[in-house]
C-alpha positions in Angstrom: 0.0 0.0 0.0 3.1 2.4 1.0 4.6 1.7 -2.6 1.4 2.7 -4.4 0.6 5.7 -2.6 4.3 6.9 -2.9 3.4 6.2 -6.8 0.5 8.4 -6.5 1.2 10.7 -4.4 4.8 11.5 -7.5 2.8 10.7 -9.9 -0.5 13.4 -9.3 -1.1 13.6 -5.6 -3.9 16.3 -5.7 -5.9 13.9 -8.3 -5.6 10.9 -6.2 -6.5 11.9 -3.2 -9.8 13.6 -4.9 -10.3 12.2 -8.4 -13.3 14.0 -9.6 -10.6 16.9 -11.3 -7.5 16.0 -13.0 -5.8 18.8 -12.5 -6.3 21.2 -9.1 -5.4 24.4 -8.2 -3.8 25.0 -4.1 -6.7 27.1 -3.9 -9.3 24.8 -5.4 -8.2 21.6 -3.9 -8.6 23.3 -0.4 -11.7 24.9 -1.0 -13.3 21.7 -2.1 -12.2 20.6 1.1 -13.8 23.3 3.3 -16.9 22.5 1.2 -16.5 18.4 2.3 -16.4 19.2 5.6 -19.3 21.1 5.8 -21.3 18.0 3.8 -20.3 15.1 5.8 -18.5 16.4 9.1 -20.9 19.0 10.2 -24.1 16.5 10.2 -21.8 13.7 11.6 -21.2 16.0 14.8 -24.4 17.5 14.8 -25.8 13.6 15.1 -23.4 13.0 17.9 -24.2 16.2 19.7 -20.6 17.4 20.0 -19.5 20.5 20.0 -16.3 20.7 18.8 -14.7 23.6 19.3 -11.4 23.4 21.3 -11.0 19.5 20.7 -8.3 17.8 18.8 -9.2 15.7 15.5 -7.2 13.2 14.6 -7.3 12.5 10.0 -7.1 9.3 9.2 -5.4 9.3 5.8 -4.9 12.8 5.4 -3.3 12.5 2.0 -2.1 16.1 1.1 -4.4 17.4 3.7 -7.4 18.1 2.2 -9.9 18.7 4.9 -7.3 20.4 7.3 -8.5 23.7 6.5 -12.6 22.8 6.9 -11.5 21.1 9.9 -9.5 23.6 11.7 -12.0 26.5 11.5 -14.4 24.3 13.9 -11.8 22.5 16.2 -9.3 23.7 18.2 -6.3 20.9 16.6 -5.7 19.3 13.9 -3.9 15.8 13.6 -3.6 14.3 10.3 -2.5 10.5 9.8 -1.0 8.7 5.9 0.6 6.0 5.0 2.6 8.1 2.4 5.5 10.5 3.2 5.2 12.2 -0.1 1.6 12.6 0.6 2.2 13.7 4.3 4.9 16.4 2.4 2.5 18.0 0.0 0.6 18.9 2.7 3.0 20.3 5.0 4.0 22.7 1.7 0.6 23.0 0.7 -2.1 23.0 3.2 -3.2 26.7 4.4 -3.3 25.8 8.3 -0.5 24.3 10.7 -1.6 20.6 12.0 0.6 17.8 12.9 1.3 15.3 10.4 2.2 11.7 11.2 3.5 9.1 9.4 1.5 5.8 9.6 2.5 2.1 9.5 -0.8 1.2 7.0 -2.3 -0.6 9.5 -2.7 0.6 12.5 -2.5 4.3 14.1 1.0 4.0 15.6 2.3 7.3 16.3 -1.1 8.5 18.2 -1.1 8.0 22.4 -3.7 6.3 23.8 -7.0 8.7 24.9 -5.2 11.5 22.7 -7.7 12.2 20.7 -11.4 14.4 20.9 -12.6 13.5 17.6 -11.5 10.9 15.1 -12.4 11.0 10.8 -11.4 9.1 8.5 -12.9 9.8 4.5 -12.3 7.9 1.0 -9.5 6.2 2.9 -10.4 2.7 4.3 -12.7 2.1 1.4 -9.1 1.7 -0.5 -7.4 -0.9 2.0 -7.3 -4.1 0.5 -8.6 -6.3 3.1 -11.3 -6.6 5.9 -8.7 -7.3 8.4 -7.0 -4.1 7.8 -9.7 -1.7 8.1 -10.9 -3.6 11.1 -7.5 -2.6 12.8 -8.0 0.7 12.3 -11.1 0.7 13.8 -10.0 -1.1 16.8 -7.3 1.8 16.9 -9.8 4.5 16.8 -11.0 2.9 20.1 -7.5 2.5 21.5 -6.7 6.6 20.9 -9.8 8.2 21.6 -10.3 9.5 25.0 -13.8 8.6 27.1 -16.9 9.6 25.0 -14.8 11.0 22.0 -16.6 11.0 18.7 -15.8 9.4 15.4 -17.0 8.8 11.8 -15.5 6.0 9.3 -16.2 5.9 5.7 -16.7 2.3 4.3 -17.9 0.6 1.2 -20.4 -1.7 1.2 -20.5 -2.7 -1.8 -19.2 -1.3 -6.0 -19.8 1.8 -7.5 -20.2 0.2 -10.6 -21.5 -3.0 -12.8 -17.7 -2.8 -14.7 -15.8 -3.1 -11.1 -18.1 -5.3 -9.7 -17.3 -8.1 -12.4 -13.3 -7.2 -11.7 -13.6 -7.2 -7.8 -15.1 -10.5 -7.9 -12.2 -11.7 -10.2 -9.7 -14.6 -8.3 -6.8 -11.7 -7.5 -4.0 -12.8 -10.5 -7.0 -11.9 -12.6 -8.0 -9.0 -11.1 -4.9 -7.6 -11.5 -4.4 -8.7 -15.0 -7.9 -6.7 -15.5 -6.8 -3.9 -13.6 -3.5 -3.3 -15.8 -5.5 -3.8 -18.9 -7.8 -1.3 -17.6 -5.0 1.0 -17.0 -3.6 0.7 -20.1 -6.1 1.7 -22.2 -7.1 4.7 -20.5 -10.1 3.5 -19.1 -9.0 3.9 -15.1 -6.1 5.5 -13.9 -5.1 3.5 -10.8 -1.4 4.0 -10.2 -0.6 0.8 -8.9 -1.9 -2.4 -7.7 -6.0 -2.6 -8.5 -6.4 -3.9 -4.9 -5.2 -0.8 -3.1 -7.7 1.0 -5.3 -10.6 -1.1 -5.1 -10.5 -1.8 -1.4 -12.6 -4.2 0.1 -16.0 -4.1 1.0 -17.3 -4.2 4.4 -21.3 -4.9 5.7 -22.4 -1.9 8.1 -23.1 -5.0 10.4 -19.9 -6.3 10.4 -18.4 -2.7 11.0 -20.6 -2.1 13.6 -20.2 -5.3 15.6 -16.2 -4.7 15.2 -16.3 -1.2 16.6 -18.7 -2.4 19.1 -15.8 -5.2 20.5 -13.6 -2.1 20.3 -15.1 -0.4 23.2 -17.2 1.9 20.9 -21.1 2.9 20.9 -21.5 2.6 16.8 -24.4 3.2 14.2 -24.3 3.6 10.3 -25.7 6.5 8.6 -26.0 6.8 4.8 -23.3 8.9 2.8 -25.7 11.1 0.5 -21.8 11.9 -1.6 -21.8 8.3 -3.0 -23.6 6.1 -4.8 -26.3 4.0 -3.2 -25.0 1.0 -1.8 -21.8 2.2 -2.0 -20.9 4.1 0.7 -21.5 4.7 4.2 -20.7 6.4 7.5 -19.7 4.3 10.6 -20.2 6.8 13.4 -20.4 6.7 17.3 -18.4 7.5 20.9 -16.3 5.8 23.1 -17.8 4.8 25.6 -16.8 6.2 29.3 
């Protein structure tokens, strides 16, 4: 996962972390994320009754630091987690607000103490992680680093966006690949890498729920209104005290 994301992260950081535009702009990249914050952070707190001014979030899979800025103007700290170093260095040269920026391991949240964290997000990341297990450690992690009734919201795929990747996820994986570079090669996707880290897997709300719930964590799923139906969704909840 490291490798690809390096790839991506040379190769056209700005476009892989948000893919609708192939080319972006400092100032449009950022804006976009001011707008993204307001569309799925502001009803996620709102939900959970928190008020988060003054608390520290903690972005899982930051990537160049897209939502810092949307995130900053409502809490008081901003902690942004990625597997990449290249990604982790276009933000710190290109994001508009100071935050901390870690560098993670890809599976877990190593780097972030235990009950350090008010609030925890992570968007159009784990939805990319190629297995189950993987995005099920990060959720345990979420429980590990929030403090006592801290808030979070996960972004998971349920299911394909598509008829086209549906056929090629349920492919044995040499074939899936195979597909993948094809794909790639005639301009069709642009993936930058191995099809799996792209794809990701796909995850039942129930399953997510019942993980977070053995993770110390009070969990629901609310639809994501950004994504296709039966795509995407939000795993959202507190720690329990």
């Amino acid at each position: 996962m490291r490798s690809d994301w390096e790839q991506r992260a040379l190769a056209n950081a700005l476009y892989y972390v948000d893919a609708t535009r192939e080319e972006w702009t400092d100032e449009e990249f950022y804006a976009r994320g001011r707008e993204l914050v307001e569309l799925v952070v502001d009803p996620a707190i709102a939900h959970l009754g928190i008020e988060p001014s003054g608390m520290r979030v903690l972005d899982i899979g930051c990537g160049a630091g897209r939502l810092a800025e949307g995130l900053a103007a409502r809490f008081g700290e901003v902690w942004g987690l990625d597997i990449s170093e290249r990604m982790l260095g276009e933000a710190r040269r290109r994001c508009p607000v100071k935050a901390r920026w870690v560098l993670g391991d890809g599976t877990s949240l190593a780097g972030i103490p235990d009950g350090s964290v008010d609030y925890a997000i992570s968007y159009e990341v784990l939805q990319h992680v190629p297995h189950r297990s993987i995005a099920f450690s990060y959720v345990r992690e979420v429980g590990r680093v929030l403090r006592p009734g801290g808030g979070f919201q996960i972004h998971l795929r349920s299911g394909s966006d598509s008829l086209r990747q549906q056929a090629v996820r349920s492919l044995p994986g040499p074939l899936r690949r195979f597909a993948g570079s094809v794909l790639e090669a005639a301009g069709v996707v642009r993936i930058g890498g191995d099809i799996d880290t792209w794809l990701g897997c796909t995850i039942s709300p129930e399953s997510a729920i019942a993980e977070a719930c053995g993770a110390g964590l009070d969990a629901e799923s609310l639809s994501d209104p950004m994504h296709n139906e039966g795509m995407g969704y939000w795993l959202v909840g507190r720690k329990r005290t």
